[in-house]
MIMI-703522 format. One record per atom (N, C-alpha, C, CB): residue in one letter; x, y, z. Coordinates in steps of 0.05 Angstrom, whole numbers, plus 32768, in hexadecimal, padded with zeros to 4 digits. Glycine has a CB too. Layout:
! residues N
AXYZ...
This chain:
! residues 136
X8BF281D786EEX8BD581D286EEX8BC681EB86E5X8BCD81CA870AX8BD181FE86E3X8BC2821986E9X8BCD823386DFX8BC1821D8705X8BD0823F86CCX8BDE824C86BEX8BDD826786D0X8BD4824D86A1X8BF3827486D6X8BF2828386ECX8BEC82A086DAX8C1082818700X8BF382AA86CFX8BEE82BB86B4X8BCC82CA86AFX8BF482A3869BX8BC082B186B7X8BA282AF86BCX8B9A82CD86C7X8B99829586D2X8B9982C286DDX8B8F82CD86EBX8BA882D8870FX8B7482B786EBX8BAA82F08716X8BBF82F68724X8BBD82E98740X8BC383138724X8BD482D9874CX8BD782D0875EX8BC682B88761X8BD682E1876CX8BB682AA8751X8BAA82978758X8BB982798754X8B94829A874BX8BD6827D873BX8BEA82698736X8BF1826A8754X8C03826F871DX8C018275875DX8C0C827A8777X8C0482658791X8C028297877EX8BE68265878CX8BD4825387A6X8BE4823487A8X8BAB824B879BX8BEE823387BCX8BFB820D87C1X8BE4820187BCX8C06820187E5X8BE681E687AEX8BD781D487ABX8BC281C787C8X8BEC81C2879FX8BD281C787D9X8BC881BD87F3X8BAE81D887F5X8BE781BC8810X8BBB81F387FBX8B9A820087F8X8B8D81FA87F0X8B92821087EFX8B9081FB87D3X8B7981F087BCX8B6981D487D1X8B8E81E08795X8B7081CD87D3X8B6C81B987DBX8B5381AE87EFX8B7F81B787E2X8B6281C28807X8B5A81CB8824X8B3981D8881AX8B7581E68835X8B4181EB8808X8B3081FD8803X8B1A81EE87F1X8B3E821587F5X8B1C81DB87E6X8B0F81CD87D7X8AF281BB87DAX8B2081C187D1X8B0681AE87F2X8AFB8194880BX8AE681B48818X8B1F817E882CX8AF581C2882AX8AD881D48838X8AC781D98827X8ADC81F18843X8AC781E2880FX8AB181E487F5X8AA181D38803X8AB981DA87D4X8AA281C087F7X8A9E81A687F7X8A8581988810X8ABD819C87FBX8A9581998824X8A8E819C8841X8A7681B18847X8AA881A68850X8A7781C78838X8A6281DB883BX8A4D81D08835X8A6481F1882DX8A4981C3881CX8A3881B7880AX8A2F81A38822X8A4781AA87EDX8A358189882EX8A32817C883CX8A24817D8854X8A428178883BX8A2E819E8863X8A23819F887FX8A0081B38871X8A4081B7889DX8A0681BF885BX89F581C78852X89DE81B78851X89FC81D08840X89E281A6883DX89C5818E8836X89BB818B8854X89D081698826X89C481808862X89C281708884X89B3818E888AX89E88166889DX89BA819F888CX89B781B3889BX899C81C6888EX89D581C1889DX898D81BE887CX897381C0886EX897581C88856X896281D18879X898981CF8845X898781CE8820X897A81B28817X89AA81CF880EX897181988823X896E81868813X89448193880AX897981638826X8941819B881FX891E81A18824X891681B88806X891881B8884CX893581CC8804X892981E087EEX893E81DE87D5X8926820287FBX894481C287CDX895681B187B7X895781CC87A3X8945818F87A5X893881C4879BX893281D18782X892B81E78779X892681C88779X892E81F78793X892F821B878CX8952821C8798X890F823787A8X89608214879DX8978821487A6X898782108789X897C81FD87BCX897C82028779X898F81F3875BX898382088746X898581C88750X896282198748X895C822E873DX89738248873EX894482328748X896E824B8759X898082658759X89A2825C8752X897C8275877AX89A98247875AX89C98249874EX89C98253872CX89D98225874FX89B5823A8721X89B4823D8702X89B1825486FEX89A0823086F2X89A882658709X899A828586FDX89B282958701X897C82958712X89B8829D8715X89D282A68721X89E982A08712X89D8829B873AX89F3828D8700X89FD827D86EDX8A06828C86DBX89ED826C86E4X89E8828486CAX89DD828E86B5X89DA82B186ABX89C5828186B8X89DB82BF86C1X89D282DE86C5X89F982E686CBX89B482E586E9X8A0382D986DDX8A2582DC86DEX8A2F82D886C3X8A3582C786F3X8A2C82C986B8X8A3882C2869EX8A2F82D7868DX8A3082A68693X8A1F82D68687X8A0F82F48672X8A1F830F8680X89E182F9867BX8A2283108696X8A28832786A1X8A458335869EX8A23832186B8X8A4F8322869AX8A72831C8695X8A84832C868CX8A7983098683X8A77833B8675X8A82834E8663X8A8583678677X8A6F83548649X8A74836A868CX8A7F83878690X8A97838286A3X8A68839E869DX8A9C836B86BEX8AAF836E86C6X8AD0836D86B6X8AAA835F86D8X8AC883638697X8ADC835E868BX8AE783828683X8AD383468671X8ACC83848679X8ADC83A18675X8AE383BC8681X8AD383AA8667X8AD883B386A0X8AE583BB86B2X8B0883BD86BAX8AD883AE86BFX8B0A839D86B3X8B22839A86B6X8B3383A3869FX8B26838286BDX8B3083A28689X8B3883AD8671X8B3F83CF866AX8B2483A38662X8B2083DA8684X8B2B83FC8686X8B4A83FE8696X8B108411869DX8B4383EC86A7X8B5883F286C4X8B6F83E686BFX8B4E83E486E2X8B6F83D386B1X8B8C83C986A6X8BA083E3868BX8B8183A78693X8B8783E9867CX8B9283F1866BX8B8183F3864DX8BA783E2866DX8B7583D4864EX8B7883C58637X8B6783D28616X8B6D83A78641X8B6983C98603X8B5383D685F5X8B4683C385ECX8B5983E885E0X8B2E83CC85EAX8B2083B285E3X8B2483B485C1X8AFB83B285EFX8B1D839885BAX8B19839A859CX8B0883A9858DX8B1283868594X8AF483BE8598X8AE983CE8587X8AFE83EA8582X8ACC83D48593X8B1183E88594X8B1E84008594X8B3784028586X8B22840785ACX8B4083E3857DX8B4F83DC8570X8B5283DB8553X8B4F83CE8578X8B3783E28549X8B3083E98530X8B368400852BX8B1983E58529X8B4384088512X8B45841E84FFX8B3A842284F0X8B53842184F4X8B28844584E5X8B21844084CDX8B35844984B8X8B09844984CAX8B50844F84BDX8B63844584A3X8B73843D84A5X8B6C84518492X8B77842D8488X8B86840C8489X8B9D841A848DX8B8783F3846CX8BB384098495X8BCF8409848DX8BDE83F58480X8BDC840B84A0X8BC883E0847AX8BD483CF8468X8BBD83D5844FX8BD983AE8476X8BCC83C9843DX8BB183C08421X8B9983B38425X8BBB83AA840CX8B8383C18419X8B6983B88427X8B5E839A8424X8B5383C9841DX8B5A838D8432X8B5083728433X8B3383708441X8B65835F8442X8B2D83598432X8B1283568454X8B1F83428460X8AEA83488450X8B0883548470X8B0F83478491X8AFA832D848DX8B03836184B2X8B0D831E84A8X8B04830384ACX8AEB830884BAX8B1982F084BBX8AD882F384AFX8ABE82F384C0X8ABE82DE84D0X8AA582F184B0X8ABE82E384F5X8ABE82CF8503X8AA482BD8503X8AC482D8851AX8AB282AB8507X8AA182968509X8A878293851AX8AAF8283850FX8A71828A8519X8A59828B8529X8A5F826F853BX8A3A828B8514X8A64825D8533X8A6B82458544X8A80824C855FX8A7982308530X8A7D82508574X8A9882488580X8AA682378582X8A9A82498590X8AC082348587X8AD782288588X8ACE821385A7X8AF482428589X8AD681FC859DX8ADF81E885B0X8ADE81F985CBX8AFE81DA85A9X8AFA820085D2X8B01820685E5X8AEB821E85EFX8B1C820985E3X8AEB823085E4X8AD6824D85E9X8ABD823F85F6X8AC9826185C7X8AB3822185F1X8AA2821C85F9X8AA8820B860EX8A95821885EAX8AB781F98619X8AC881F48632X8ACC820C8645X8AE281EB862BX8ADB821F8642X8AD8823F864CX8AC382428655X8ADA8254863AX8AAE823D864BX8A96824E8654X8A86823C8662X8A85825C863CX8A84821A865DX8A7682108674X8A8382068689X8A6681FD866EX8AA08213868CX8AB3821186A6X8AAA822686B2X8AD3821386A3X8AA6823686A2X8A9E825086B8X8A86824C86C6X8A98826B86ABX8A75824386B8X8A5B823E86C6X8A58822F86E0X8A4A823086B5X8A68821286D7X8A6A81FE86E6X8A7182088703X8A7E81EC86DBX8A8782188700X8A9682238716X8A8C823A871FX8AB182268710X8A7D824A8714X8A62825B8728X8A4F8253872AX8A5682728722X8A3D823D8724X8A33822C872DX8A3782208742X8A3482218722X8A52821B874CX8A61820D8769X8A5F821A877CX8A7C8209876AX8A688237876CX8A678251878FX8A4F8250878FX8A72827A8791X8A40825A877EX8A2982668787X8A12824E879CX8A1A82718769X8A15823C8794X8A0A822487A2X8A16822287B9X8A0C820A8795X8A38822287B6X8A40822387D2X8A39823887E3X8A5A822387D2X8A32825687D3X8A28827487EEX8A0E826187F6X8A1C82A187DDX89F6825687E4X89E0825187EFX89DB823C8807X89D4824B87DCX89F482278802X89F0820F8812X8A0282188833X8A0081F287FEX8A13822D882FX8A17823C8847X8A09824D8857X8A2682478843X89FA82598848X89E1826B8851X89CE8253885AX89D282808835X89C1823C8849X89B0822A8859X89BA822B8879X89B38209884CX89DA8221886EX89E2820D888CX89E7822388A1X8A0481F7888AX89E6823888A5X89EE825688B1X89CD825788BCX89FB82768894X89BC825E88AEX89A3826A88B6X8995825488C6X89918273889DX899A823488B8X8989822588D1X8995821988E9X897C820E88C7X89B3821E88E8X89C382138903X89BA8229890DX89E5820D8907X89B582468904X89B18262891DX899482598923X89B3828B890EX898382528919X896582478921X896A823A893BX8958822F890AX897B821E892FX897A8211894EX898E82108964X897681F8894CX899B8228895EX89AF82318978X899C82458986X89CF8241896FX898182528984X89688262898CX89608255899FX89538266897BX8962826389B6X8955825889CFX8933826089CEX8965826989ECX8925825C89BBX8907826789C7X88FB825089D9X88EE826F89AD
């Protein structure tokens, strides 16, 4: 299901976690709405989108974070300025993305979209059950 390669230790997770872990998501969302997210919908679906949108843009630096700490070089560093082969031009990438590059990228969203709704709809359900567990 899950190419373990990905990302470290996350192939590893039993399905049943996934699972477990999925449904509580889930459940959060649920005791959340009940528990007063339904009253502030639409600053609740603001800030996920934004949070989103600003994570996604943001992306590049944890990448190259990981790229110092691993090792890796990025492709600007990978360039030479002399050839070792016979001079050609270089391929000009394409402005369109690829199919998939664009699947990639509104998976990502989709799925920080999820947490981040899920921190908010936990914070709803957290701040107004502590309201009315308040003896005043």
């Amino acid at each position: 299901m899950f190419e373990s390669d990905k990302i470290a230790l996350v192939g590893q997770v039993s399905d049943v976690i996934m699972y477990v872990a999925l449904t509580a998501g889930l459940l959060v969302f649920v005791i959340g709405y009940f528990a007063g997210a339904r009253v502030t919908m639409h600053k609740i679906i603001a800030c996920t989108l934004i949070v989103a949108l600003v994570g996604t843009l943001a992306l590049r630096l944890p990448i190259a974070v990981h790229d110092l700490i691993t090792g890796k070089k990025s492709a600007k560093e990978l360039i030479t300025t002399t050839p070792t082969t016979p001079a050609k031009p270089p391929e000009k990438p394409s402005l369109v993305p690829s199919g998939e590059a664009v699947a990639n990228l509104l998976l990502y969203i989709i799925w920080t979209s999820l947490l981040v709704g899920m921190g908010i709809f936990l914070y709803e359900a957290m701040t107004v059950s502590a309201r009315e567990a308040r003896q005043d």
